[in-house]
Structures are given as structure tokens and as C-alpha cells.
C-alpha positions in Angstrom: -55.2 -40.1 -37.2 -58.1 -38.5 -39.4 -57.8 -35.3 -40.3 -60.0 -33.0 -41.6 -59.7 -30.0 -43.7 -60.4 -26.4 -42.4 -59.4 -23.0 -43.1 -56.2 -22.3 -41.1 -56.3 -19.5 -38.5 -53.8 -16.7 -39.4 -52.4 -13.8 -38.4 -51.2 -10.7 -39.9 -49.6 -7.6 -39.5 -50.0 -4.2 -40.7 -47.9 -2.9 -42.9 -48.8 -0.1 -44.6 -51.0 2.5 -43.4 -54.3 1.5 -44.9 -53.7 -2.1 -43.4 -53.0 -0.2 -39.7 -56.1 1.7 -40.4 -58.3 -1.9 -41.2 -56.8 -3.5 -38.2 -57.9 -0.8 -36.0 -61.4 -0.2 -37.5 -61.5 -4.2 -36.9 -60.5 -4.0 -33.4 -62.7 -1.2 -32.4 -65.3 -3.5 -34.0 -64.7 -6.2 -32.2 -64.8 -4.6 -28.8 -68.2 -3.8 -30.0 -69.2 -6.7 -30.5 -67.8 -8.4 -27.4 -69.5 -4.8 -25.7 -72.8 -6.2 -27.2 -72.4 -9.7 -26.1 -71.7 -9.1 -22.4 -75.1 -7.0 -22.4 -77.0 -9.8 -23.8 -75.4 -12.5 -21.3 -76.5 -10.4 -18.5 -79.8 -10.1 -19.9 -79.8 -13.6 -20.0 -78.6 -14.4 -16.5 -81.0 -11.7 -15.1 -84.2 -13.7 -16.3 -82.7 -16.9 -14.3 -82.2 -15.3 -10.8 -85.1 -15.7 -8.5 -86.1 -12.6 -7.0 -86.3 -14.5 -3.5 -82.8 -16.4 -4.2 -81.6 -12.2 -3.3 -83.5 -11.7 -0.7 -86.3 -9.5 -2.5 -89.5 -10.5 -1.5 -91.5 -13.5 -3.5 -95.1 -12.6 -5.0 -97.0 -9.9 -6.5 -97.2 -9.7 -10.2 -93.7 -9.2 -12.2 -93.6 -8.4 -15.8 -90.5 -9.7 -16.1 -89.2 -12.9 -15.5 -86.6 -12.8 -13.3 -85.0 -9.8 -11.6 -85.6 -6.4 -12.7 -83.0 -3.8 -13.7 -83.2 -1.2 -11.0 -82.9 -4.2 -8.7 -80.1 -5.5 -10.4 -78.4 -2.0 -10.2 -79.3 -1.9 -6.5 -77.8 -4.8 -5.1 -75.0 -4.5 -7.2 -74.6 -1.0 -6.0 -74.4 0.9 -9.4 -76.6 3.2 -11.1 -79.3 2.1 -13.4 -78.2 4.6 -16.3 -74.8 2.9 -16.5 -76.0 -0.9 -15.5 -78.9 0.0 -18.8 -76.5 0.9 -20.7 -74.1 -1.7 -19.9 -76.8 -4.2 -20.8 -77.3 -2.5 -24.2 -73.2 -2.3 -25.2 -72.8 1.5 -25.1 -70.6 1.2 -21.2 -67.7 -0.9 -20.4 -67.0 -1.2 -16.5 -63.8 -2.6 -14.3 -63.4 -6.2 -13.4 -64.5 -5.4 -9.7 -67.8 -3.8 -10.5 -68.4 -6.8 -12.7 -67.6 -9.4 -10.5 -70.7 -7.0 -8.2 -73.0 -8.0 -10.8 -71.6 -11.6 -10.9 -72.1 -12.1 -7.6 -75.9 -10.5 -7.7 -76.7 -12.9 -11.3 -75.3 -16.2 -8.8 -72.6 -16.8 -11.0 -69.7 -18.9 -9.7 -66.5 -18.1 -10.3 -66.3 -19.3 -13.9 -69.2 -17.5 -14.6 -67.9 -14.2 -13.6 -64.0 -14.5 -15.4 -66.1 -14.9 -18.5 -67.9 -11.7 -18.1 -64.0 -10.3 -17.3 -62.5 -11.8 -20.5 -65.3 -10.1 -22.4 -64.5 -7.0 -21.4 -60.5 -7.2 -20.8 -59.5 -10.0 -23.5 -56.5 -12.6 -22.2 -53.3 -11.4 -23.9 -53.3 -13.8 -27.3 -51.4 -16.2 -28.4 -47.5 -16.0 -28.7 -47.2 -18.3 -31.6 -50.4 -18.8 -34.5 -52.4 -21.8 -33.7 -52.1 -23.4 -36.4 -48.3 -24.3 -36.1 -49.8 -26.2 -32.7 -52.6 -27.9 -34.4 -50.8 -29.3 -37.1 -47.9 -30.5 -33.8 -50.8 -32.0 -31.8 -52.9 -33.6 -34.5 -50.3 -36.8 -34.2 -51.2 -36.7 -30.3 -54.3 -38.4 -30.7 -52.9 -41.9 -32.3 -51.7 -42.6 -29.3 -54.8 -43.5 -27.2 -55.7 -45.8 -29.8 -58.7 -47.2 -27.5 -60.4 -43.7 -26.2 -62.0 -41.2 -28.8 -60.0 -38.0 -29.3 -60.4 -35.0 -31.3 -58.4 -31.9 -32.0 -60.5 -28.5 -31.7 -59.8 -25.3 -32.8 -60.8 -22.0 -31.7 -64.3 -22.5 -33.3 -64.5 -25.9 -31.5 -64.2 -27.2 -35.1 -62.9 -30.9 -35.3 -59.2 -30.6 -37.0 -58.5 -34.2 -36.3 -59.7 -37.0 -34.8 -58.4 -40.6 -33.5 -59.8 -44.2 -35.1 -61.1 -44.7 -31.8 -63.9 -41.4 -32.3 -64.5 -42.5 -35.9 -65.8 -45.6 -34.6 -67.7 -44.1 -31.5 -69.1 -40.7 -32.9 -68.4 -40.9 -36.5 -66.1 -39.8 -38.7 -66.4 -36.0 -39.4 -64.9 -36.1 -43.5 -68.3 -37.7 -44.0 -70.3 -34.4 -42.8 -70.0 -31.2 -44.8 -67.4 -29.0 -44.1 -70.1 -26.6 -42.3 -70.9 -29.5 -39.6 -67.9 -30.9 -38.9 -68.0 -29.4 -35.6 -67.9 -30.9 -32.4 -71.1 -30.5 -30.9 -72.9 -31.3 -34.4 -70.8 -34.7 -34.8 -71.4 -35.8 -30.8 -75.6 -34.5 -31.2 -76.2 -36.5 -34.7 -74.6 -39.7 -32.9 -76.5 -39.1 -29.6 -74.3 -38.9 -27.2 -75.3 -38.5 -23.7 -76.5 -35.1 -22.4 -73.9 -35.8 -19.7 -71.5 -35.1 -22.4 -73.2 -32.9 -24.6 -74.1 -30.2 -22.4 -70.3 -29.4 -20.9 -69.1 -29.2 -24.5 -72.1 -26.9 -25.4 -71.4 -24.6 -22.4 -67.5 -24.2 -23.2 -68.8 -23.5 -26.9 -71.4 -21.3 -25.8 -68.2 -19.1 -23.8 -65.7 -19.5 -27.0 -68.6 -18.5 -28.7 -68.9 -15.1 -26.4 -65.0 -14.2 -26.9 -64.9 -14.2 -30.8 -68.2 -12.5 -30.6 -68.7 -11.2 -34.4 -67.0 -13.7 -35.8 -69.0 -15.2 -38.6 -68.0 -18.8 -38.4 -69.4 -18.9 -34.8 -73.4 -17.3 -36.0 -72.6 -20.0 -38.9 -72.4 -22.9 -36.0 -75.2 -21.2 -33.9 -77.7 -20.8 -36.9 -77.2 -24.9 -37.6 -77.7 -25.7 -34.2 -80.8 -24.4 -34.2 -81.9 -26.0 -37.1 -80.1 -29.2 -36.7 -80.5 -29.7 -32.9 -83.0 -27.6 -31.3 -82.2 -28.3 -27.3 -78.4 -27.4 -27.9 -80.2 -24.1 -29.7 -81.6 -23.3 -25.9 -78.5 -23.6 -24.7 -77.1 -21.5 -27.0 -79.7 -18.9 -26.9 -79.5 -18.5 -23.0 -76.0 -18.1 -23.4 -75.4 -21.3 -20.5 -71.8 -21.7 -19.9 -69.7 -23.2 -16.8 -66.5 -25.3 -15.9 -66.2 -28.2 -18.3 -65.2 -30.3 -15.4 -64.7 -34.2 -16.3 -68.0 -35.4 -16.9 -69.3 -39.0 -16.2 -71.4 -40.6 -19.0 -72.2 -44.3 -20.5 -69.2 -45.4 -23.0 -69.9 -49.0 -24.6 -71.6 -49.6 -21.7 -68.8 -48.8 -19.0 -68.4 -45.7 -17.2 -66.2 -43.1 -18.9 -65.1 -39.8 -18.1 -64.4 -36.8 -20.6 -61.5 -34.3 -20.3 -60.8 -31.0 -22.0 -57.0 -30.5 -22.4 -55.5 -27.2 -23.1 -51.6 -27.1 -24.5 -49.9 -24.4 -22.2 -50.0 -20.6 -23.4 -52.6 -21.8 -26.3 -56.6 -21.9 -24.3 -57.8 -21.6 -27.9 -56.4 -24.9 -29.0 -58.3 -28.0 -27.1 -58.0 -32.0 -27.4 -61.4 -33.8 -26.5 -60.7 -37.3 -25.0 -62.9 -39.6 -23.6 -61.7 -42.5 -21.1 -62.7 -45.4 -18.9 -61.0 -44.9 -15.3 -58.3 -47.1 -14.9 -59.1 -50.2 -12.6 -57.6 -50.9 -9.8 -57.0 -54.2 -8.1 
């Protein structure tokens, strides 16, 4: 096993009334934030619908790409006040008027539980992450021939096998601020069959700790560092991580995303050849 150091996550409680009074201040920012976040993702999955793709008529000159607000509103069956100013964070709205919306932008099922969890967060954690991290990090020694990492929250690397060292690198040899996942698999150019999955499920983390510094931190260096995963970033493209097919030493390999139960903010990244049969 490699590990790598990071900042634990942890929690804490309020004790005294100025701490209540910071934690709910934070909170209230943070709904904000998420507030702000869902409007820009529908922004951004407005541009991509074809007008025709809804049945509104093709042509004519648009000066907007994509569909239009009041169209939007329309098919969705809301008003354009509160659809405007659910796009610019001052409304919130129930899951069943966004899954409307959803199912106006074409988003599949995945698609529209993400705009849900940005508005109505999953209940967190019952134990801190980090007391599963450090229990999983010895996990990964034994697939001793397919690269495996330990993610956290951020989709920073905790810990990785021998068997990613050798593939993708090892991340102690990146500085702290890029030992990320999707920086260590880009720099060793890994296949965009790979790539792009991971980028999608960082791009919806991403959405769910909007706010959080760490997470502009790893958007800002993608950008600079790896300017087609910035485009995914920026149009905010997410989706089921699935388990993607891509070239591994030259065999066929398959990548899978595993969750430990209770905890979808822990993740181990591993990497496999299907087993042959005879």
C-alpha cells in the first residue's frame, strides 16, 4: 500500500453558543451555495437541449444556444419568475417539480437525483470518514495485479496499491495540491474511456460540496493543467460511472467505482481485466 498524506475530514459539534451560531451561519451558507450551483447546472443543461429534440420548431434565428427560459418554464409547466429565479439561486423547489425540469433538460435518471441531492442533501454519514479510510486503505494490497486507489470526498487519492504506482504513477511524487485522481490518471494519459466517467462523478461530488474551497482549488488546476477535463468541468457533465471499457497493457480492462455501505463519500478506484473463461 502507498499512502499519501491529506488533511483528515472531521466533524464537530457545537458546544457553546457562539459555535451553534458558526454552524448555522455555515449551513445557511452552504444551502446557498448548493442554491447557486443547481442554477448554474441548469443553465448549463439548458444550452445542450435542442429546441427540436422538445418538439419546438427548428430554424429562425435564436440568440441563445439552446432552449430559452420561458420555453424551459413552459414545458416544464412552471412560471418563468420562479424557473428565473431558480436559475439564479434565490428559489428552492420540491423533488417533483425538479424531476419536470429534468425531464424537459433530457436528463436520465442520474441526471435528475443529482439536481434532487442538491436541493434535499442525503442524510450524512453515521460515523466520520476518516475512521473508514484509514480501515479500507489496507483493502487495496490485496489485488496486487489491478491498480487501486482510495478516494475521499474530494476524489483526492488517500492511498493507492503497487499495482497503480506502476500504471498511473505514484501520487507522493506530485504536490500535495495534485494528488488528485483525475490530475494523476490525465498527466499519465489515460484513456478518455477512463477519464471522462471519473471526471463526470467529480464534476457531481464537485456540485454537492459546492463552496467548498478544496474543490475551486481542483477545478482552477484542471484548467490550467488539463484544459479538455476544464470543459467538462465548466459544463458541469456528469452521469452514471458505469464500468467503463478501456486499453490496460494492451488487454481489455474494465474500471469499477466501489462505495463501502452507508459511506457514498468514501470510493475505491480499481481497474481489472475480465476474468477468462475456458
Amino acid at each position: 500500500m502507498v499512502p499519501v498524506e491529506v488533511t483528515p475530514w472531521t466533524a464537530t459539534t457545537a458546544t457553546t453558543a457562539t459555535t451553534a451560531t458558526t454552524a448555522t451561519t455555515a449551513t445557511a451558507d452552504t444551502a446557498a451555495a448548493r442554491r447557486r450551483e443547481l442554477g448554474a447546472c441548469l443553465r448549463a443543461y439548458r444550452r445542450l437541449v435542442e429546441p427540436a429534440s422538445v418538439g419546438l420548431p427548428a430554424g429562425g434565428r435564436r440568440r441563445v444556444q439552446g432552449l430559452r427560459r420561458e420555453e424551459l418554464a413552459s414545458l416544464a409547466g412552471v412560471s418563468l419568475t420562479w424557473y428565473t429565479g431558480l436559475e439564479q439561486g434565490r428559489a428552492t423547489a420540491s423533488a417533483q417539480v425538479l424531476d419536470a425540469v429534468g425531464r424537459v433538460l433530457r436528463l436520465d435518471e442520474v441526471g435528475r437525483r443529482h439536481l434532487r441531492r442538491l436541493v434535499a442533501p442525503e442524510p450524512p454519514a453515521i460515523a466520520p470518514p476518516g475512521e473508514h479510510l484509514r480501515g479500507l486503505a489496507g483493502l487495496l494490497d490485496g489485488w496486487p495485479a489491478s491498480p487501486a486507489a482510495l478516494l475521499d470526498h474530494h476524489l483526492d487519492i488517500v492511498a493507492t496499491n503497487a499495482a497503480w504506482a506502476r500504471v498511473w504513477g505514484d501520487p507522493a511524487g506530485y504536490e500535495p495540491a495534485r494528488r488528485h485522481v483525475l490530475s494523476l490518471l490525465a498527466a499519465a494519459s489515460a484513456p478518455a474511456e477512463l477519464l471522462l466517467p471519473v471526471a463526470r462523478q467529480f464534476r457531481m461530488a464537485a456540485d454537492l460540496h459546492a463552496g467548498d474551497p478544496r474543490i475551486a482549488e481542483i477545478g482552477a488546476l484542471l484548467r490550467a493543467d488539463h484544459p479538455a477535463l476544464g470543459l467538462v468541468w465548466d459544463c458541469r457533465g456528469i452521469g452514471a460511472f458505469g464500468h467503463p471499457m478501456f486499453d490496460l497493457a494492451g488487454e481489455p480492462a474494465a474500471a469499477h467505482l466501489l462505495h463501502p455501505t452507508g459511506h457514498p463519500e468514501i470510493a475505491v478506484i480499481v481497474a481489472a481485466h475480465p476474468r477468462r473463461t475456458t
